[in-house]
N, C-alpha and C positions, 0 to 999 in steps of 0.2 A: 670642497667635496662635490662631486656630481653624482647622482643616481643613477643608475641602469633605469630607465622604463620600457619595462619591457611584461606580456603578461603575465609571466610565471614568475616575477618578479615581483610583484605587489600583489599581494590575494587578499580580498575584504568579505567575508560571509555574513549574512545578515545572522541574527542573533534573538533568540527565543525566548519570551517572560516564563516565568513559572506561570501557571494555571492558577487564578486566584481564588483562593478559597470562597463558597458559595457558603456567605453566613444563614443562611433559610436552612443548613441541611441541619439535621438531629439524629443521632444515630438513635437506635432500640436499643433496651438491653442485651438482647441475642445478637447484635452485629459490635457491639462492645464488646462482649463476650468474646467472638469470633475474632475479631479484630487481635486485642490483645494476646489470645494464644497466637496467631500467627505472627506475630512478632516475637513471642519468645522461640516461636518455631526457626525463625527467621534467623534468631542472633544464633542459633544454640548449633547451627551448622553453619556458619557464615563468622560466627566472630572469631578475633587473632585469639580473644584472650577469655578460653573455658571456662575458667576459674572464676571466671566475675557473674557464672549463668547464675549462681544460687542468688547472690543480691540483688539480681534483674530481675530474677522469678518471685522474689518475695517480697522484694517492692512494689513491683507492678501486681501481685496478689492483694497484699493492702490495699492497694489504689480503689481496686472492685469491693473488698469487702467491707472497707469502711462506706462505698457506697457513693464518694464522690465522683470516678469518673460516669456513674449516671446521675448524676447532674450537672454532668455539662449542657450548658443550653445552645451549642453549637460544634460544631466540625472543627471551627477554627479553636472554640475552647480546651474542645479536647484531646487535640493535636497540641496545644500548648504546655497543656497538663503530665505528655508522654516524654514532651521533651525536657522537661524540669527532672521528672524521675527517672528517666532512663542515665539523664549526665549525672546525678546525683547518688545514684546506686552505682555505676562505672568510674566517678570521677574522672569522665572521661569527655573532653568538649565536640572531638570531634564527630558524635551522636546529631544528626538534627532529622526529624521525622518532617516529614510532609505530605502536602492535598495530593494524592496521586493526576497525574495527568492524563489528558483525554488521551484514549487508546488511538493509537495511528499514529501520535508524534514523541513516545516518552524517549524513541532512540533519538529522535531531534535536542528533545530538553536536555537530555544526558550529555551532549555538547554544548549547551549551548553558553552565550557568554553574554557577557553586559558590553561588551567591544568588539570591534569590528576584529578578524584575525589577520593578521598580515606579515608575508615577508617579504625584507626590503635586501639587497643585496648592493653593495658600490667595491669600487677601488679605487683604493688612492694612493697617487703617485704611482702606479702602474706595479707597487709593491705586498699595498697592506690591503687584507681583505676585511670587509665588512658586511657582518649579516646581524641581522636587526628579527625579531621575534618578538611577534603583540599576538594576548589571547588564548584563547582555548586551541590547541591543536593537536590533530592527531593523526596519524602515520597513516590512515585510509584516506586523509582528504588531500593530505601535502607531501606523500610523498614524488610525485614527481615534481614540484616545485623547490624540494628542499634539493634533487638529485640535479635538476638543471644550476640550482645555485651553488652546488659545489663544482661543478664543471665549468662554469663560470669565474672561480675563482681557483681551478687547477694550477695557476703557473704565477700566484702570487707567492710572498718571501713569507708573511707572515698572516692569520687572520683575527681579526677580535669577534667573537661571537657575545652579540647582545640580547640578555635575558631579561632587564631591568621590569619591561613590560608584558611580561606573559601571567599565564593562570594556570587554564588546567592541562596537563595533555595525560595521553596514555601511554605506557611500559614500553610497547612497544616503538613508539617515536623515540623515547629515549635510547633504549636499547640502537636502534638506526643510527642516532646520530654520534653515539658513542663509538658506533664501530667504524666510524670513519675515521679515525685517530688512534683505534687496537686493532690491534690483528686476529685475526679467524678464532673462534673456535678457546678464546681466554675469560672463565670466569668473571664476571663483572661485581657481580654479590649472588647472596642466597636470600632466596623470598622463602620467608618463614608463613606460612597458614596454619588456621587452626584443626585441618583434618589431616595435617601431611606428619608422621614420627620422623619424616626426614624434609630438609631444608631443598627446594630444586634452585639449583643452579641458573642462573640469567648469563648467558655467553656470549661473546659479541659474534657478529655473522659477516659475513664475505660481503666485501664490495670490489668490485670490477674494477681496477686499476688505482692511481689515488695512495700506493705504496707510501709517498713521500709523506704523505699527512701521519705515516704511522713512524716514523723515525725520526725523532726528537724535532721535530717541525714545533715551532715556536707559537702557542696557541692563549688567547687572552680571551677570559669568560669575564662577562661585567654582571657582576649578580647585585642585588638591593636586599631589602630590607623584606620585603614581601613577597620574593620568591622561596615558593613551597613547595613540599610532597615532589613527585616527580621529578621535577625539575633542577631541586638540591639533589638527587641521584645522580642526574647529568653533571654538575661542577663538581661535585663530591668524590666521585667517582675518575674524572679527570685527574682533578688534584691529588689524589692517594695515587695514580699510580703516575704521576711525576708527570704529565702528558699537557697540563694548561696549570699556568699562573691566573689566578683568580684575582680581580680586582672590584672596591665597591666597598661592600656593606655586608656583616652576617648576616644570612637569612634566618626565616624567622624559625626554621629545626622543626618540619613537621617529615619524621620517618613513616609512619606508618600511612600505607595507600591503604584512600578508601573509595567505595564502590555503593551504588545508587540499584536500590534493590526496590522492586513493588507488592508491596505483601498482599493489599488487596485492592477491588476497585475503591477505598478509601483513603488510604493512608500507604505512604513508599519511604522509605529509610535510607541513609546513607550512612556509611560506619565501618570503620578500619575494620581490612579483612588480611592483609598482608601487610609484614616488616621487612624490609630490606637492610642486610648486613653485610658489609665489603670485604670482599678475601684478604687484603693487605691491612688493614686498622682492624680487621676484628668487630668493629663497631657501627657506630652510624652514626647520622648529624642531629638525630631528635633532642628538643629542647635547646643544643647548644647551636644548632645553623651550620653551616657550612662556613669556617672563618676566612676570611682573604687573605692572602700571600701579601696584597697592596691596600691597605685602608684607603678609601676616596668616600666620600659625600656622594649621593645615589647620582645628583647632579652635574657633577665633576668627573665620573670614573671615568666616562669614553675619551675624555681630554686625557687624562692619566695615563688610561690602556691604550690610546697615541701615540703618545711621547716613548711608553715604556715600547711599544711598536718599533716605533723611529730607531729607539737607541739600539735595539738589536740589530737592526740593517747596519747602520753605521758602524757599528764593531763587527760585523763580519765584510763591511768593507774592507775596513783598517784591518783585518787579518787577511786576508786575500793578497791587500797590495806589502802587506807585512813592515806597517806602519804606525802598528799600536806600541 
């Protein structure tokens, strides 16, 4: 296999710590106070799921009146103390409260990643395409990278698109890259929120030629064990509506997207605010993953989704020459 190197073919972004908590800080009681209603303020317009405001309200009311969250003797303690009772009162994990960040880079931290992001792009044997996807990515920073690499690989027979290494992206990246394999203007799923009495529809959008990718064009996603949220919407979504063979590992079934919120200069929350439900299954992959069409070892699949590659050239060979 050889690589394209080329710029828009390999993108590496540097990558941003959390802001670490300043153990000297101590909150008052009045910024305790204030803090804690604003995070009930917080959930009680923001969360998927209403129904859980009364045990968030009267857990985190105990917290104050028995008196312990002031005595925390630190920021980091009682950031600790929010996040035990807030998953505890929700049973819900994907809760985690945080130091808020320094004002000027919180939209940085909100992407940022423990890994460089990168997309790699090859063909092989002048037939099978290959695109490869590390990191956090999102549809403001790759979109012209992800568009030169589809154009790049317009006049291949088949492509494997590799997930194994990604984290986080957003709705919109997916929604893009879904709609290059549906056609205009087709329901994808419905995003269910907690202020909406109706479900809004997620549609795929136009792209400028590329027809072919949408007529049963032979499409192989390599998912693993730790692709999440977003990203099981992209193969989930593929695979219900018959459009890519999934190969690899169930993922790990987190449906519910969540979102990175700053209640105050102290303390910012992240916390499922939208479900995603697919017009053809009715359903979604939470808890159970997105299952594989092809079982592989996270290790093994791109060998797998090769072969399984290969064999479709080779039998539309042998039908052509009509020798199967």
């Amino acid at each position: 296999m050889k690589f394209l190197i080329a710029g828009f073919y390999i993108i590496s972004l540097l990558a941003f710590a959390d802001k670490p908590i300043n153990h000297e800080i101590k909150l008052s009681k009045t910024e305790i106070d204030s803090t804690v209603q604003a995070i009930i303020d917080t959930l009680a317009q923001t969360h998927i799921y209403p129904e859980k405001m009364p045990a968030i309200t009267q857990g985190l009311a105990y917290k104050l009146t028995s008196g312990e969250l002031y005595q925390m003797n630190s920021l980091e303690d009682f950031i600790r103390i929010l996040n035990i009772q807030l998953r505890k009162s929700t049973n819900d994990s994907y809760f985690e409260v945080k130091n808020t960040p320094n004002q000027g880079i919180t939209d940085l931290l909100e992407k940022s990643s423990n890994y460089s992001r990168e997309i790699k792009v090859e063909i092989v044997d002048k037939k099978i395409g290959y695109l490869f996807l590390k990191g956090a990515l999102f549809l403001s920073d790759v979109k012209s990278s992800i568009d030169h690499a589809f154009k790049y690989l317009a006049d291949v027979e088949t492509i494997i698109i590799d997930i194994r290494a990604v984290e986080k992206a957003d709705l919109p990246l997916i929604q893009y890259l879904i709609s290059y394999f549906i056609k205009p203007n087709i329901s994808l799923g419905e995003a269910f929120y907690n202020q909406e009495a109706r479900p809004q529809k997620i549609l795929s959008i136009k792209h400028h030629g590329y027809a072919r990718l949408k007529n049963n064009f032979p499409l192989y996603i390599i998912n693993s064990a730790f692709v999440s949220g977003e990203w099981e919407f992209f193969s989930y979504t593929l695979k219900h509506f018959k459009k890519a063979t999934i190969v690899g590992e169930a993922t790990m079934g987190v449906a519910k997207v969540s979102k990175h919120i700053k209640v105050n200069n102290y303390v910012s929350i992240t916390l499922p605010y939208m479900v995603i439900k697919h017009p053809i299954s009715k359903g979604n992959w939470e808890q159970r993953g997105v299952i594989p069409d092809v079982n592989a070892r996270a290790d093994n699949s791109l060998h797998v989704a090769t072969k399984l590659a290969q064999k479709h050239i080779e039998n539309n060979v042998l039908k052509q020459f009509d020798l199967r």
